[in-house]
N, C-alpha and C positions, 0 to 999 in steps of 0.2 A: 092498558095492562102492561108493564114492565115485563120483558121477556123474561125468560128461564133459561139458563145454564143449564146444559147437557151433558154428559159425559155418558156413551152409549159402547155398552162392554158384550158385545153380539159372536155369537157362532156362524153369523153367516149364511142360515138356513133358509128361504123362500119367502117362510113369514116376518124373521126378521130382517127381511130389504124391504115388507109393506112396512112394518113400523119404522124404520130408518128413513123411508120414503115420506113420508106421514110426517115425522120431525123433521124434515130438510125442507119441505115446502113450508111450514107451518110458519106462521107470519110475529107467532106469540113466542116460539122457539129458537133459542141460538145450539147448534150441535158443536160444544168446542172440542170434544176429540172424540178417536171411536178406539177402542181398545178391541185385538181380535184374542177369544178365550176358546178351551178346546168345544169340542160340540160334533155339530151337522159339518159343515166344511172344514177342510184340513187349514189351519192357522195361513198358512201362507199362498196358496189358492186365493184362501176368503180374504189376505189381506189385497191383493191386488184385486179380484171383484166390485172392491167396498172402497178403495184409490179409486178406481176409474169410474163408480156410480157418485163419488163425492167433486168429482172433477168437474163432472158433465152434469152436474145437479146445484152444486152448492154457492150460495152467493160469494162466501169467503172460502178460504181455504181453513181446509178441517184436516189438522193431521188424524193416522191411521197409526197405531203400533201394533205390534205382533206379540201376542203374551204366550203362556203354554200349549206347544200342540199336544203334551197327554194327560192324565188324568193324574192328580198326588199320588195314588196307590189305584193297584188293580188294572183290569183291562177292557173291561167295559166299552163300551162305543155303540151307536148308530149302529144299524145293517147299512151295510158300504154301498148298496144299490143309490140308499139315501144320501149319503156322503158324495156318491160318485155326480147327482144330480144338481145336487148343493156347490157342489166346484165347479162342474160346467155351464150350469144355469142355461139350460137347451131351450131356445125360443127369445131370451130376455139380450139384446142390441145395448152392449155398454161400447163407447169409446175405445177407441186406443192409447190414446192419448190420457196419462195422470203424472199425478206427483208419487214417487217412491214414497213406501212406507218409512216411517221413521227408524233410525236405527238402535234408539234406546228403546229397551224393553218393556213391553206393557204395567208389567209391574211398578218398576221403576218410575215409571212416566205418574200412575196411579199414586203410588207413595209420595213423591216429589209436590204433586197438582195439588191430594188432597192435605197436604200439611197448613197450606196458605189458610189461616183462617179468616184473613181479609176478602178472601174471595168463594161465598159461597157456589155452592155448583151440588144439583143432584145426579146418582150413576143410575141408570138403569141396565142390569143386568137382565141377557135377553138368553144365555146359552149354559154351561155348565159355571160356578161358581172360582175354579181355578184360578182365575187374578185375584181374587179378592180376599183371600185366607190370611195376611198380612196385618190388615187396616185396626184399626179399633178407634173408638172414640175420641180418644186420646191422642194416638197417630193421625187421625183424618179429621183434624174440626171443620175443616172449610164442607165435610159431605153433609151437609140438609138433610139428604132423605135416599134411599139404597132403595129400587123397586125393582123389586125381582119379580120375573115372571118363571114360574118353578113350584114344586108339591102338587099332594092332593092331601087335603086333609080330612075334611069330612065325605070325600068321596074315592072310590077306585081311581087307581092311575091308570097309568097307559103305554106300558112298556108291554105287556101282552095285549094289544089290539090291533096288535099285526100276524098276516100269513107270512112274514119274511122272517119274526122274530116269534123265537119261544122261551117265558120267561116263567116258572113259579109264583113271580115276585107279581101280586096284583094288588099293590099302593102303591107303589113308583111311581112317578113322574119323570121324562126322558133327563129332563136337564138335573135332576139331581141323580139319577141313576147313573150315568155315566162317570160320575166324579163324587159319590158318595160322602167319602173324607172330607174333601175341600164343603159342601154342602153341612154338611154336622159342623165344622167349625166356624163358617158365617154365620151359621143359629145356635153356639155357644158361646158367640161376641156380645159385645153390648151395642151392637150399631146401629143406627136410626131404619128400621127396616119397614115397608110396607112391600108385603108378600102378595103377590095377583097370581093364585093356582088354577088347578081346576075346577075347582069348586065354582071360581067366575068365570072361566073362560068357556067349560064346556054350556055355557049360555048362550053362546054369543058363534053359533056357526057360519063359516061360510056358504052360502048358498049359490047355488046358482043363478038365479034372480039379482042377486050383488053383485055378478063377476058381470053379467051381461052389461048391469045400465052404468056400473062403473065405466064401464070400457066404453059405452057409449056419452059418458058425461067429459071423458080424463082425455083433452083435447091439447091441452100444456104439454111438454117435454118429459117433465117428472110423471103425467099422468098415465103418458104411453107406454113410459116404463113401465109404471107399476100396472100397467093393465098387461105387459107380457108377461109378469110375474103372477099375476092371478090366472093368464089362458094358462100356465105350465100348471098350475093345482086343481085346473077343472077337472081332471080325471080323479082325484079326491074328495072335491067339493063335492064330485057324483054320486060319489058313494056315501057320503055325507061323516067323513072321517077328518071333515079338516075344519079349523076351527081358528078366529083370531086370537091366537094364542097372545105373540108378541105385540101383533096391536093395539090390543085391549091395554095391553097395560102403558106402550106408549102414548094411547089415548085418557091415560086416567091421569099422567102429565100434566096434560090440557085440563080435564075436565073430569076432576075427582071425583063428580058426584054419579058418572059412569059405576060407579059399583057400590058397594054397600060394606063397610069395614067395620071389622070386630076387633078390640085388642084383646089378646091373650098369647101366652105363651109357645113356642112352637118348637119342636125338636127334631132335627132330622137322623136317621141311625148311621152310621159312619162303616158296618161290616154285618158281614153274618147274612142269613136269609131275606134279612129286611133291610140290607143296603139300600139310602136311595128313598125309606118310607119315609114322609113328615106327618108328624102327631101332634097334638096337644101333649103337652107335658109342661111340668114346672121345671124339665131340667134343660128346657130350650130358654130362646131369647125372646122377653114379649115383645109383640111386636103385632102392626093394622095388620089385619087380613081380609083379604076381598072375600067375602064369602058368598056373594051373587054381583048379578051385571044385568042391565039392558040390554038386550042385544037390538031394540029397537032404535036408543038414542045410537050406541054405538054407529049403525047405520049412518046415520048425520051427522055425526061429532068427523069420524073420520075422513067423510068425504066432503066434507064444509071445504076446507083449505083445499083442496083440489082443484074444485068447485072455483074458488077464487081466483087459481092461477090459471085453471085455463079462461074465466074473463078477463082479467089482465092482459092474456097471453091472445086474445081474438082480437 
């Protein structure tokens, strides 16, 4: 199988360092750059985080740029407790030692890459939409395929399913609520889009049963990693609130038949009450939508490559 080209546009947050994780080990997978977008960790925190996990993890060298730390419009964010967790990453042993982040701008870097249409490459979008408000089809022919993980659309979001957070708003999904605008105007593009919301991902929870025999299979360097990244969320996996969000969908990279996709149109609202909801409507962008998942395959898809490198690595 001919690898795949990556360009991985992350906020930084817990789960996406297991899907980053997930792609850096992956043997099918090249990550040629990571772009940091607003979200869970503050831009430049998360860009030195995500230098020193690519340092200490990656075969080649993977630049890192830094894009937007705030939202197009409004004020929206994470409860800081989350943000404050996402930047210090308490328990998870990176390096000291990396490469500086680049000093051109993630956008930039975005606009420049995706123009090459000699050289395809898919983005996956793992945190708020903010880099990506630029692109269109036209500007970006080298992008295959834009996977976002973000919405709910035939289900409740999750911006009120927190004691930390009180919202009215219950269709949201975090990563489009935070940056509402820039979200409405990726899905009034014409871009190659496959959408992995909630709809598939609250399928597919983390368990406790997973954190455990992960941790006891992930014997590799990359696997100890990401098993300190799974002991910092067993206090959520407990409660049964956490879920592979960003996994899922860097697993359907690999292994599309992980979820089950629909095409139809999608809109997300851009202000008002329902900032941040995504719908069906004709006045969005059609576009695949994960509409369920395995959570069983997912179990095996993800930890396969792990699996490998820690025999490789005995």
């Amino acid at each position: 199988m001919p690898r795949k080209n990556i360009i991985v546009d992350t906020d930084a947050g817990p789960d996406d360092l297991l899907a980053l994780a997930y792609l850096l080990v992956h043997p099918d997978i090249t990550v040629e750059a990571i772009t940091l977008t607003y979200g869970l960790a503050h831009a430049e925190r998360a860009a030195v985080n995500i230098s020193r996990m690519v340092a200490a993890f990656s075969t080649g060298h993977v630049p890192v740029y830094i894009g937007h730390a705030e939202p197009l419009a409004g004020n929206a964010a994470f409860p800081e407790r989350w943000r404050r967790l996402s930047d210090n990453l308490p328990g998870v042993s990176l390096p000291k030692a990396y490469v500086p982040p680049q000093k051109e701008h993630a956008v930039s870097f975005l606009e420049r890459r995706l123009s090459r249409a000699s050289r395809p490459v898919r983005v996956l979008a793992l945190g708020a939409l903010t880099n990506l408000t630029t692109l269109t089809r036209a500007s970006a022919p080298a992008l295959e395929e834009l996977v976002i993980m973000g919405g709910a659309v035939d289900v409740p979001g999750n911006v009120n399913d927190s004691d930390e957070f009180v919202s009215p708003n219950g269709k949201a999904e975090w990563n489009f609520f935070v940056d509402p605008l820039a979200a409405s105007k990726v899905f009034a593009s014409d871009l190659p889009i496959t959408l992995i919301p909630l709809d598939a991902t609250n399928q597919v929870p983390v368990k406790i049963p997973f954190i455990d025999e992960f941790i006891r299979m992930a014997r590799c360097p990359i696997g100890r990693m990401t098993s300190q990244v799974l002991e910092s969320i067993r206090p959520f996996a407990a409660q049964g609130v956490f879920y592979a969000w960003d996994p899922l969908a860097a697993v359907y990279l690999v292994n599309p038949d992980i979820v089950t996709l629909t095409r139809f149109p999608v809109e997300v609202k851009a202000s008002g009450p329902d900032a941040g909801n995504s719908c069906r409507s004709d006045a969005g962008c059609i576009c695949f939508v994960a509409t369920s998942a395995q959570g069983k395959l997912f179990t095996r898809y993800f930890t396969a490559p792990f699996e490998e490198s820690a025999r490789a690595y005995s």
